[in-house]
C-alpha positions in Angstrom: -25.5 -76.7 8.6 -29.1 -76.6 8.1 -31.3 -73.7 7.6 -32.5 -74.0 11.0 -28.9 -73.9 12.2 -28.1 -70.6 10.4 -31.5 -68.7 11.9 -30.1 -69.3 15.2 -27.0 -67.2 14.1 -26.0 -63.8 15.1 -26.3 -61.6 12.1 -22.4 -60.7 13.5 -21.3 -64.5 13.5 -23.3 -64.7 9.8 -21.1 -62.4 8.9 -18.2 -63.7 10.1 -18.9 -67.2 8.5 -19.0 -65.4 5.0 -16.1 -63.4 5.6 -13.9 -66.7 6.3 -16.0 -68.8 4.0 -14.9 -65.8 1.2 -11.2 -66.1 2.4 -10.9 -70.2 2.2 -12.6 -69.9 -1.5 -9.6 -67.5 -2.3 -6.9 -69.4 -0.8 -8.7 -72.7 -2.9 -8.6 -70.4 -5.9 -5.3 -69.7 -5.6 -4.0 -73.1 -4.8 -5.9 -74.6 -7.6 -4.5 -71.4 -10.3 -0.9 -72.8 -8.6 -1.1 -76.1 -9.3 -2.6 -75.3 -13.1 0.6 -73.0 -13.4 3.2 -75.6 -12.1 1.7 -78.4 -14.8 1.7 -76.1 -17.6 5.4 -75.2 -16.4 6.0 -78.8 -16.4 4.3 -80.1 -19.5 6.6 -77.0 -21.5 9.8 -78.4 -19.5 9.0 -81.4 -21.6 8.2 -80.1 -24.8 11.5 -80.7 -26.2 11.1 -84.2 -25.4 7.6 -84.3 -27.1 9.1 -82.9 -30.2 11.5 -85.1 -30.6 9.5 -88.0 -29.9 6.9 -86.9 -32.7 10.0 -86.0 -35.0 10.8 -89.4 -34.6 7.8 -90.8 -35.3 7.4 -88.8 -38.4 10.7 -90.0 -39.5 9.8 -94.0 -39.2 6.4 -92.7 -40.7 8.1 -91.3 -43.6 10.7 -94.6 -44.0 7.2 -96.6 -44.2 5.2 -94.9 -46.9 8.8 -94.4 -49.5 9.0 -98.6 -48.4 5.1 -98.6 -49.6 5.5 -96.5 -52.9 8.4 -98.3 -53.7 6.9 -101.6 -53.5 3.6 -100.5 -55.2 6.1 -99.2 -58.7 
């Protein structure tokens, strides 16, 4: 809508427009704050998994530098 669009508006049906306009940002607001909660949910679901992934990786990091020092004596 254009400027010239909202000056042909009722004050009542302005109104109105805000009201729902107000309502639909809410209902966005709360979808998005949904979806932000259901991925942080999700990513600590999988935490374990992480950890033991980076444990892991330590590990084989750890096995690599005693190979290094060894072969550096």
């Amino acid at each position: 809508m254009s400027k010239d669009d909202f000056e042909s508006i009722s004050n009542k049906k302005l109104n109105k427009l805000i009201k729902e306009t107000r309502e639909t940002i809410t209902e966005l607001e709360d979808e998005l704050e949904k979806r932000n909660l259901e991925k942080r949910h999700a990513e600590i679901d999988h935490l374990e998994e992480h950890m033991e992934e980076v444990e892991h990786n330590f590990s084989t990091f750890m096995t690599f530098l005693k190979t290094v020092l060894k072969e550096k004596k």
